[in-house]
TIKE-650530 format. One record per residue (C-alpha): residue number from 1; residue in three letters; x, y negated, z negated. Coordinates in steps of 0.05 Angstrom, whole numbers, plus 32768, in hexadecimal, padded with zeros to 4 digits. Example, Ala and Ser with C-alpha at 12.3 -4.5 7.8 and 13.67 -1.06 7.14 Angstrom:
# TIKE-650530
resi, resn, px, py, pz
1, ALA, 80F6, 805A, 7F64
2, SER, 8111, 8015, 7F71
This chain:
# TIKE-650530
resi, resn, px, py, pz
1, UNK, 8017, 76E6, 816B
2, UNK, 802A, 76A3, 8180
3, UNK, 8065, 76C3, 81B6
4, UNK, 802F, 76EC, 81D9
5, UNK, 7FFC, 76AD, 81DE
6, UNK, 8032, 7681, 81FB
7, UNK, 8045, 76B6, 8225
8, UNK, 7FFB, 76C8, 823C
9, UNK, 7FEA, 7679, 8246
10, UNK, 8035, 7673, 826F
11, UNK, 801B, 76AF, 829F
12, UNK, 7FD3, 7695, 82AB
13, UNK, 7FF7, 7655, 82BD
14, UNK, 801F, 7674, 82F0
15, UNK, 7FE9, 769C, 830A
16, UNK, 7FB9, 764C, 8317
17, UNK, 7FF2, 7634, 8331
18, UNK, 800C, 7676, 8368
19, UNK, 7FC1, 766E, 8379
20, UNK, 7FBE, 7629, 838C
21, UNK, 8003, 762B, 83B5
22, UNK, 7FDE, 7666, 83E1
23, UNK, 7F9E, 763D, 83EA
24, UNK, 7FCE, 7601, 83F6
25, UNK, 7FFB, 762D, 842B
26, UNK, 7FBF, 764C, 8446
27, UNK, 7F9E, 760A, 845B
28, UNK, 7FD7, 75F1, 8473
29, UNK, 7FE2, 7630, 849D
30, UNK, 7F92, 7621, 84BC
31, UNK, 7FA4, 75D3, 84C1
32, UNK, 7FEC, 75F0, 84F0
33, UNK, 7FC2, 7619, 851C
34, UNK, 7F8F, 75E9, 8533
35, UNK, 7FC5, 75AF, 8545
36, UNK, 7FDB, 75B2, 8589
37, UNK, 801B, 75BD, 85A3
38, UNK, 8033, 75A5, 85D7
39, UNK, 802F, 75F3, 85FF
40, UNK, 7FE1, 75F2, 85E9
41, UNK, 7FE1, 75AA, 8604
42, UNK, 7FEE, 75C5, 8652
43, UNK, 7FC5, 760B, 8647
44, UNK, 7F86, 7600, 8622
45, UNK, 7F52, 75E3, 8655
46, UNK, 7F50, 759B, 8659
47, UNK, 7F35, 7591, 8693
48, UNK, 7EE6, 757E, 869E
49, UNK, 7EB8, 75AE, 86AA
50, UNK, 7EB5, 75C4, 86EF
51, UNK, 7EEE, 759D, 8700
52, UNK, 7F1B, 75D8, 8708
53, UNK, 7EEE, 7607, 8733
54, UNK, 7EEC, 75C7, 8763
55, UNK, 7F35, 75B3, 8770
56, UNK, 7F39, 7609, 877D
57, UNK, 7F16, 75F9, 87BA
58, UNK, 7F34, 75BD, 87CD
59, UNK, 7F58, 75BE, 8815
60, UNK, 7F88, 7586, 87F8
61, UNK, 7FC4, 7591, 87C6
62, UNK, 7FA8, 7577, 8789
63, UNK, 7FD2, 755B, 874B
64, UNK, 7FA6, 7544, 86FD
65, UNK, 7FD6, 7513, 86D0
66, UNK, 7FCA, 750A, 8687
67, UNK, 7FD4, 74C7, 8661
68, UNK, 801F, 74D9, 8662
69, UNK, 8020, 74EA, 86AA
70, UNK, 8030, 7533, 869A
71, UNK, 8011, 7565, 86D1
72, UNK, 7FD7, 7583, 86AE
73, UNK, 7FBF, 75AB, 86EF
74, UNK, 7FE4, 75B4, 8735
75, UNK, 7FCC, 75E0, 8771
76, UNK, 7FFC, 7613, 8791
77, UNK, 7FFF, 75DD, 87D3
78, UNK, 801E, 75A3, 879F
79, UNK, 8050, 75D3, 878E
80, UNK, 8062, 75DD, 87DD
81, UNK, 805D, 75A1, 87F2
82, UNK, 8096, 7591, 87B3
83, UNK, 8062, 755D, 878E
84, UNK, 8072, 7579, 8751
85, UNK, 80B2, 7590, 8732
86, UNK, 80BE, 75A1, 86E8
87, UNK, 8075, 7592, 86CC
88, UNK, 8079, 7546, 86E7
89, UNK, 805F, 7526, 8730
90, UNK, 80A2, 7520, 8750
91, UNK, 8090, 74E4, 8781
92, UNK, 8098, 74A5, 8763
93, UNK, 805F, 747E, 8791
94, UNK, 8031, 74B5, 8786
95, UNK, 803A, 74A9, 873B
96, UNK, 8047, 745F, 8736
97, UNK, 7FF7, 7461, 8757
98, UNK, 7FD6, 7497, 8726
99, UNK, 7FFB, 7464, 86EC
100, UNK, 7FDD, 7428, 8710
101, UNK, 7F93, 7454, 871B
102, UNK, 7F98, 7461, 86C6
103, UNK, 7F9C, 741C, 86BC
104, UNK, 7F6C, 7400, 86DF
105, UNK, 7F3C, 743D, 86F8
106, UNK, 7F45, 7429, 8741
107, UNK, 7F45, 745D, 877A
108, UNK, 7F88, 744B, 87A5
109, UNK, 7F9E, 7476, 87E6
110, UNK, 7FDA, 7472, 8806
111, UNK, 7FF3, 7497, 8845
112, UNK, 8045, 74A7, 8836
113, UNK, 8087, 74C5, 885F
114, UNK, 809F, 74FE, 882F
115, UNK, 80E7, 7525, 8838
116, UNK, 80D1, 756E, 8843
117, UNK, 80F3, 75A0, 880A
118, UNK, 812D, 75D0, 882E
119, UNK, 8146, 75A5, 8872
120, UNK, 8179, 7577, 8879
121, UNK, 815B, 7566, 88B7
122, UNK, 813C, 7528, 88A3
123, UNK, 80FA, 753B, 88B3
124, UNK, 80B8, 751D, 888D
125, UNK, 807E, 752E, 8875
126, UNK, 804C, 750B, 887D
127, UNK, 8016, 7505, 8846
128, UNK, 7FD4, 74D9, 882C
129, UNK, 7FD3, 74D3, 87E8
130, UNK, 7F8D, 74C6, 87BD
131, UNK, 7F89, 74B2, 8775
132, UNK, 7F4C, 74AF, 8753
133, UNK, 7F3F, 74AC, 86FF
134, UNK, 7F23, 74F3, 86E8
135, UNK, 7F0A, 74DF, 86A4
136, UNK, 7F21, 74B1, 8672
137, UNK, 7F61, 74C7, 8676
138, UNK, 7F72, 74F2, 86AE
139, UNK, 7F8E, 74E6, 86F6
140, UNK, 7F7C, 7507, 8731
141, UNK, 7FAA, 7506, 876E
142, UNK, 7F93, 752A, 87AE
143, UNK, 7FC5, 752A, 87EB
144, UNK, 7FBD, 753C, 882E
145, UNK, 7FEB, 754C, 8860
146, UNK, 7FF0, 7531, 88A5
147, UNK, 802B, 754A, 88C0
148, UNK, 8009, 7572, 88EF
149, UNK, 7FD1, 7546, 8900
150, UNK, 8008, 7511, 890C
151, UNK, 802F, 753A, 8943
152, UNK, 7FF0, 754E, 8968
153, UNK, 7FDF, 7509, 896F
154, UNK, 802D, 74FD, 898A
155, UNK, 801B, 752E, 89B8
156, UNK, 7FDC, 7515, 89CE
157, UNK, 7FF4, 74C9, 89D3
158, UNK, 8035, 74ED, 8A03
159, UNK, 8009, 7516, 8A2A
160, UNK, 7FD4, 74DE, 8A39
161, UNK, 8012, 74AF, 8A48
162, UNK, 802F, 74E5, 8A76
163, UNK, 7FED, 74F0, 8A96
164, UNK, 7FE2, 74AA, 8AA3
165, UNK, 8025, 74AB, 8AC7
166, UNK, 801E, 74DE, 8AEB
167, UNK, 7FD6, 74CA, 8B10
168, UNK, 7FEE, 7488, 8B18
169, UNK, 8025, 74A0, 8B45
170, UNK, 7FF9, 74B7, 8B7F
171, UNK, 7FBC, 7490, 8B75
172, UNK, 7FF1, 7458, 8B7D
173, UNK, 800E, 7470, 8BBC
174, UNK, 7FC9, 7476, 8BD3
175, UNK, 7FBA, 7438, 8BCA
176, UNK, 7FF3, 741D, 8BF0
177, UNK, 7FE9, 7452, 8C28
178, UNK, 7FA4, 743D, 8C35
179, UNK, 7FB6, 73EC, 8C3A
180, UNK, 7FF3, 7406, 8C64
181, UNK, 7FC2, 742D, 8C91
182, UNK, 7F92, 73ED, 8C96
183, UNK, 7FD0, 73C0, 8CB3
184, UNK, 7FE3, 73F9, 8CED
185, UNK, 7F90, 73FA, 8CFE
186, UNK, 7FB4, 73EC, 8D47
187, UNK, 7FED, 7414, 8D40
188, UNK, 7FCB, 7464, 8D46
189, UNK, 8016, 7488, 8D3B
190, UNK, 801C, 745E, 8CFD
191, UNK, 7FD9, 746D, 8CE4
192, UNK, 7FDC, 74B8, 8CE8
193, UNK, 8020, 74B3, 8CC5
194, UNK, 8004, 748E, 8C92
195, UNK, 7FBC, 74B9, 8C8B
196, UNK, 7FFA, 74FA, 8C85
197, UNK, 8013, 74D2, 8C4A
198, UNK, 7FCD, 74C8, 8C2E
199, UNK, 7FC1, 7514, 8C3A
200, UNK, 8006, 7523, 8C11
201, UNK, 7FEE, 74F9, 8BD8
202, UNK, 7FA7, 7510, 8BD7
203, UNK, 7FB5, 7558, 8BCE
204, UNK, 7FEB, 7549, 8B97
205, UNK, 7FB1, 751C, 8B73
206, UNK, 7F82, 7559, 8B7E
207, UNK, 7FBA, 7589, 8B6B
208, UNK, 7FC7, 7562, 8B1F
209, UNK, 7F7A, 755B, 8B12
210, UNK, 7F75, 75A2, 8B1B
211, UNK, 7FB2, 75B0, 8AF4
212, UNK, 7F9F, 7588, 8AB0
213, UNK, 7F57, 75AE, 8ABD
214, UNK, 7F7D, 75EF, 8AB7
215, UNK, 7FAB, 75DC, 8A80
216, UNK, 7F6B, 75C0, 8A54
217, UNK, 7F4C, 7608, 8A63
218, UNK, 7F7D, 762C, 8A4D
219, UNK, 7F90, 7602, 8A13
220, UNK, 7F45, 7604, 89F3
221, UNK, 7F24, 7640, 8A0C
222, UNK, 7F31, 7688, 89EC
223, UNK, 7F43, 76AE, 8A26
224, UNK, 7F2A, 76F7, 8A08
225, UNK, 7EEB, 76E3, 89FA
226, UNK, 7EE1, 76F0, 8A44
227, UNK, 7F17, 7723, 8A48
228, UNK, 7F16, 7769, 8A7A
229, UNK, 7F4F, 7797, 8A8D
230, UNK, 7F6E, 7771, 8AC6
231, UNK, 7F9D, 779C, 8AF7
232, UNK, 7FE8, 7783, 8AFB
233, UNK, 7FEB, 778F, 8B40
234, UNK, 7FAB, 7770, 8B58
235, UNK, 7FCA, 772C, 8B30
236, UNK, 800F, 7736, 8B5D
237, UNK, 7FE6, 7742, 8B96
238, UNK, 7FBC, 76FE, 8B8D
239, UNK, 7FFA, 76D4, 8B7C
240, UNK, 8019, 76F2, 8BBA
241, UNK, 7FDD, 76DB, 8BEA
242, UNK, 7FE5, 7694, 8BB9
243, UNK, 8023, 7680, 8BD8
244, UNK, 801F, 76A8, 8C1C
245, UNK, 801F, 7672, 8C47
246, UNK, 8063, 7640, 8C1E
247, UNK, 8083, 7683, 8C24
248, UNK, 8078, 7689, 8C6E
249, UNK, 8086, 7649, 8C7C
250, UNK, 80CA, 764F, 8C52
251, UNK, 80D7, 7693, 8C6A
252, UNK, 80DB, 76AD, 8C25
253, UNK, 80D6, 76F6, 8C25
254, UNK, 80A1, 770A, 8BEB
255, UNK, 80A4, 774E, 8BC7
256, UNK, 807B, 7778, 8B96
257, UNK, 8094, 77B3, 8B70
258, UNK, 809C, 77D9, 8B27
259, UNK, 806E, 7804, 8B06
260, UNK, 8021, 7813, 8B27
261, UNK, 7FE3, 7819, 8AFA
262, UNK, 7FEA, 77E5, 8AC4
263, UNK, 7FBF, 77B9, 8AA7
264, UNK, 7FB8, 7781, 8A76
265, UNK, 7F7A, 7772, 8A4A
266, UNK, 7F70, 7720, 8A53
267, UNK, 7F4E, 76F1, 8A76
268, UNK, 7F4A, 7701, 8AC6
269, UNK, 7F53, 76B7, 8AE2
270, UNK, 7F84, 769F, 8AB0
271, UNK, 7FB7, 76DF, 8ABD
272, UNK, 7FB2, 76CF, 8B04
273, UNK, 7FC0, 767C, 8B00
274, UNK, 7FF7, 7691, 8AD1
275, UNK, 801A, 76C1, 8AF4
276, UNK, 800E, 7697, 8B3D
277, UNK, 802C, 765B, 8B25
278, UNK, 806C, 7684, 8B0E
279, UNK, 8074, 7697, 8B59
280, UNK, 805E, 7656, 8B75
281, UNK, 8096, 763A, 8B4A
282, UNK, 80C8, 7670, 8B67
283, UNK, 80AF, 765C, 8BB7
284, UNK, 80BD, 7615, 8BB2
285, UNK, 80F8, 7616, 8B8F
286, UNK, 8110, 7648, 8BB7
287, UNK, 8145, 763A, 8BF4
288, UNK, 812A, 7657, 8C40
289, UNK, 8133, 769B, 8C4C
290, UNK, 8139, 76B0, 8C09
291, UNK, 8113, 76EE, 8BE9
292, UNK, 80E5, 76E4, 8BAC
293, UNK, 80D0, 7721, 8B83
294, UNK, 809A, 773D, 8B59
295, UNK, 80A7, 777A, 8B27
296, UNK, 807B, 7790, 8AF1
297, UNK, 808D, 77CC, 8AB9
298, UNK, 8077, 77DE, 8A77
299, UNK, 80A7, 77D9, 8A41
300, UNK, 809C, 77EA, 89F0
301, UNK, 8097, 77B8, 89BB
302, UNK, 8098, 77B5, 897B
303, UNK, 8051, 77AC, 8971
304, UNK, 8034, 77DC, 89B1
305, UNK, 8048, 77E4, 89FE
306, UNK, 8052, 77A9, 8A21
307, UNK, 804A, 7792, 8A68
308, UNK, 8083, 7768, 8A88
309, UNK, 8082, 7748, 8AD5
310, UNK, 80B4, 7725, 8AEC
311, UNK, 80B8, 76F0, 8B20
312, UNK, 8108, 76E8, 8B3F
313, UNK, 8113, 76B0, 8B72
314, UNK, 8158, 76AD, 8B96
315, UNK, 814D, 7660, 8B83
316, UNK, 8178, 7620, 8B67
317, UNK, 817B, 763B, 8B23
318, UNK, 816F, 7610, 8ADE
319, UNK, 81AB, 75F9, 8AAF
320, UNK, 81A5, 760D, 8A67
321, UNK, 818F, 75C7, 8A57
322, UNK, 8153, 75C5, 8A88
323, UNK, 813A, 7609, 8A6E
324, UNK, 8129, 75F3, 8A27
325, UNK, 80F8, 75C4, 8A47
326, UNK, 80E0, 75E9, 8A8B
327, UNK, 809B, 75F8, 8A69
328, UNK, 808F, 75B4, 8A4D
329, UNK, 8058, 7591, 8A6D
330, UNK, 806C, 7564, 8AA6
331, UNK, 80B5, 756A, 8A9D
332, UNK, 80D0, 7582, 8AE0
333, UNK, 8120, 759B, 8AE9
334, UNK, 812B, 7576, 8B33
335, UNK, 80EA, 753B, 8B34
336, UNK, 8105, 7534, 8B7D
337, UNK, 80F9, 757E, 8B8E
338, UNK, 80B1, 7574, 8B6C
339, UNK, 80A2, 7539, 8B92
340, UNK, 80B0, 7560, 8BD8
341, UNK, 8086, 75A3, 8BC0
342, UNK, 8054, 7579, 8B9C
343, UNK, 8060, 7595, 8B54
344, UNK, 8039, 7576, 8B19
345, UNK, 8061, 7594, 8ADA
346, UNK, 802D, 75C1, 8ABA
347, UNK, 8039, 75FC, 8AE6
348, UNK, 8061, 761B, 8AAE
349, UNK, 803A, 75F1, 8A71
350, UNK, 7FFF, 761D, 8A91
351, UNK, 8025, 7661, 8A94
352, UNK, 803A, 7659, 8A47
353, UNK, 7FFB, 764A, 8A2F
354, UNK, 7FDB, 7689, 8A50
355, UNK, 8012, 76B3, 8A3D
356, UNK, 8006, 7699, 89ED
357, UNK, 7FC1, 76A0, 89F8
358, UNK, 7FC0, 76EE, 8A0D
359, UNK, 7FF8, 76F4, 89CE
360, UNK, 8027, 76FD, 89FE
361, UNK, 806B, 76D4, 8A0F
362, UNK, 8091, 76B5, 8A4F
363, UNK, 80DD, 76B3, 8A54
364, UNK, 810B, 769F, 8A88
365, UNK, 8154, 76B6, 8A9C
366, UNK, 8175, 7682, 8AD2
367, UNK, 81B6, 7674, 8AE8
368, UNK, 81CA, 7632, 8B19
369, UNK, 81CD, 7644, 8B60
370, UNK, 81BD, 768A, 8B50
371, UNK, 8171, 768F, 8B41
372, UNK, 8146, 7692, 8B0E
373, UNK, 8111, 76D0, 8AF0
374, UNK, 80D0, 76BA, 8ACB
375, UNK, 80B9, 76F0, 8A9D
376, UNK, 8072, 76F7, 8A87
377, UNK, 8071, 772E, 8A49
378, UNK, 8022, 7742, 8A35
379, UNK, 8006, 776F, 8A0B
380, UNK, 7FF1, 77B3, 8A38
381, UNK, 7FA6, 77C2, 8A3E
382, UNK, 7F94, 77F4, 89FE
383, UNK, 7F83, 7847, 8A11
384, UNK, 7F38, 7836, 8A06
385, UNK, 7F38, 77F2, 8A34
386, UNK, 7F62, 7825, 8A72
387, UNK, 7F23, 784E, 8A6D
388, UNK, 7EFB, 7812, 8A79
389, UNK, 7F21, 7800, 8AB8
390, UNK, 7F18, 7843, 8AD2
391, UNK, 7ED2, 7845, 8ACE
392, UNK, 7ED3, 77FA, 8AEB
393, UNK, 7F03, 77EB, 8B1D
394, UNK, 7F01, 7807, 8B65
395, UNK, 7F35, 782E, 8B83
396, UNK, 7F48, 7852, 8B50
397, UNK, 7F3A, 789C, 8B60
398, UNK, 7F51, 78D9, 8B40
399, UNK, 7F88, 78EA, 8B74
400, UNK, 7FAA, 78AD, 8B64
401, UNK, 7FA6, 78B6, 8B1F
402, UNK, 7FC5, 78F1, 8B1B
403, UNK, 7FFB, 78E2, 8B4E
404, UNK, 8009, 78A3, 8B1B
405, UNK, 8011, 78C3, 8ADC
406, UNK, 8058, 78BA, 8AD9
407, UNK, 8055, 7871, 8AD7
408, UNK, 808E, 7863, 8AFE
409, UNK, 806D, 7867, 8B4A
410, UNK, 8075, 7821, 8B6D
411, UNK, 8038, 77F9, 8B7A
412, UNK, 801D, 77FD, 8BBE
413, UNK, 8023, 77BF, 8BE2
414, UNK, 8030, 77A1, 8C2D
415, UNK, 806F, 7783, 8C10
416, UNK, 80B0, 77A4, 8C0F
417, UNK, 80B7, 77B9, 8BC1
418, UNK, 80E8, 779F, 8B93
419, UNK, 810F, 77C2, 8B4E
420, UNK, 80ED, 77A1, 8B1F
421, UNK, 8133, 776F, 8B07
422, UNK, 8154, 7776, 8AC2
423, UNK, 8140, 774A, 8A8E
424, UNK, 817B, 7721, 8A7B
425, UNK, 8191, 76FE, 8A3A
């Protein structure tokens, strides 16, 4: 009787104390799941309300430190511009401020010279930085980058410098001209010399002005907001009558030729100053008795048919170092040879900025004392946009239409026709 009671009181025992272990390993178990971790530290959301949806938006690359200056949020643009790198803000002035900002709760901003991630070029970026305290104990960093802003201001401070230059030159010459003319007031043969010089300088003055008006149009206006089909031909036949009379003068033979009936959807006045400065350019740098031509063809590219027209002079030529630069503003392969035929340097600045404009492209094949060919490539007028210049344009009549359907007839023209050239490498 005694065995069974000490056995009965031994098992109730056990039984308490199993059932206080599980209550003991089941609170324990709660008390584990409700400490953070460090993982739960970086996902749950510790971020003020709202905070999140606004740094979405943000145009900047934006960076949030904790109290341990681990990266609690990053945008996709801190990532590219290599601001953070394994969880931690990987530029030491960037984070020597947000530790400074925590501190004392001061907004700092700092404009820095970062390497960029994947060249060994040595080339910057170039960033402002803005740290502000979100909280009491977060960082905010917001960055901006100014690379870009920073070379288009290069670019404006160069081209106002060459500008500057450049009018100086004749309005200085001018100036000298006209005192020059005032001491000959009794000398009449030296006068009119000197009024010819004036005349010289005036028109190259009038020439630039009109130049940087051109290159400002171009450069800021969208050129198919006013676009039409435009008719290669009529373009070859305008920049013909452009330089009719420096041709004569030079006995430079000019000829059209290629492929009749094409046309190119852009805007009418552009195509034409483009296209007339390439054979300006081919005139005056083009010896006496020399033959320029003018060929246009369709060709297929990759993304639809494409209209090509070439302009070949018989001309000086341009070394492989002058042709990486030829459509730079103001930057001239023989500045004597400009100073004789009055050349500014935007001719070609001009031509590329049309040819981008109409998504199109100009190259140029040259070899030294053997010529040169300027090639404009545009995008061809669409089906729909050919009907259009059916119905609009004169002189297009049936006959001819149907005489032209094999695209290959050459263009009618008072000029002796020319193959339209090869395009070389």
């Amino acid at each position: 009787m005694d065995v069974n009671a000490a056995v009965a009181a031994a098992a109730a025992i056990a039984g308490v104390l199993t059932g206080v272990i599980a209550m003991l390993a089941f609170r324990w178990s709660e008390r584990d799941q409700k400490r953070p971790t460090r993982t739960s530290l970086h996902t749950d959301p510790v971020l003020p309300p709202g905070v999140d949806t606004v740094l979405s938006v943000l145009r900047s690359s934006a960076v949030v430190l904790d109290e341990a200056d681990a990266v609690v949020k990053a945008s996709s643009a801190a990532y590219a511009l290599g601001l953070v790198r394994g969880g931690k803000l990987a530029v030491e002035p960037m984070l020597q401020m947000a530790r400074d900002t925590r501190r004392d709760g001061e907004i700092r901003q700092v404009e820095l010279d970062l390497p960029r991630r994947g060249t060994g070029r040595g080339e910057a970026l170039a960033v402002s930085a803005r740290v502000a305290p979100l909280g009491s104990r977060l960082v905010l960093l917001l960055v901006e980058d100014l690379t870009e802003a920073r070379r288009i201001e290069a670019v404006r401070r160069d081209f106002v410098a060459n500008v500057s230059h450049e009018l100086k030159t004749p309005v200085g010459a001018l100036s000298l001209l006209s005192e020059a003319v005032m001491d000959a007031s009794d000398d009449p043969e030296a006068v009119e010399r000197f009024a010819g010089r004036m005349q010289i300088e005036a028109t190259r003055l009038t020439n630039l002005v009109q130049e940087l008006i051109d290159l400002s149009r171009v450069q800021n206006d969208d050129p198919l907001e006013d676009a039409e089909p435009v008719r290669v031909d009529e373009l070859v036949a305008e920049a013909i009558d452009r330089c009719r009379h420096q041709a004569g003068t030079k006995q430079i033979t000019m000829a059209a030729g290629g492929t009749a009936d094409l046309s190119i959807w852009g805007n009418r006045g552009q195509l034409a100053a483009a296209l007339g400065n390439l054979v300006e350019n081919a005139v005056n740098y083009s010896p006496a008795r020399t033959r320029v031509g003018i060929a246009a063809r369709r060709v297929t590219g990759p993304g639809g048919d494409l209209i090509e027209i070439a302009v070949t002079d018989q001309g000086i030529g341009i070394s492989d170092k002058d042709k990486e630069r030829i459509f730079e503003r103001f930057y001239r392969v023989d500045p004597a040879r400009s100073r004789q035929t009055g050349g500014t340097g935007l001719g070609l600045a001009i031509v590329k900025h049309v040819a981008a404009s109409h998504a199109g492209e100009v190259t140029v094949w040259s070899s030294e004392g053997q010529g040169s060919t300027f090639t404009l490539r545009l995008p061809e007028a669409g089906a729909a946009r050919d009907r259009v210049t059916e119905h609009t344009m004169p002189g297009l009549d049936e006959e001819d239409e149907t005489e032209q359907h094999d695209g290959t007839t050459t263009v009618s023209s008072p000029y002796e026709p020319l193959p339209a050239p090869e395009v070389l490498p």
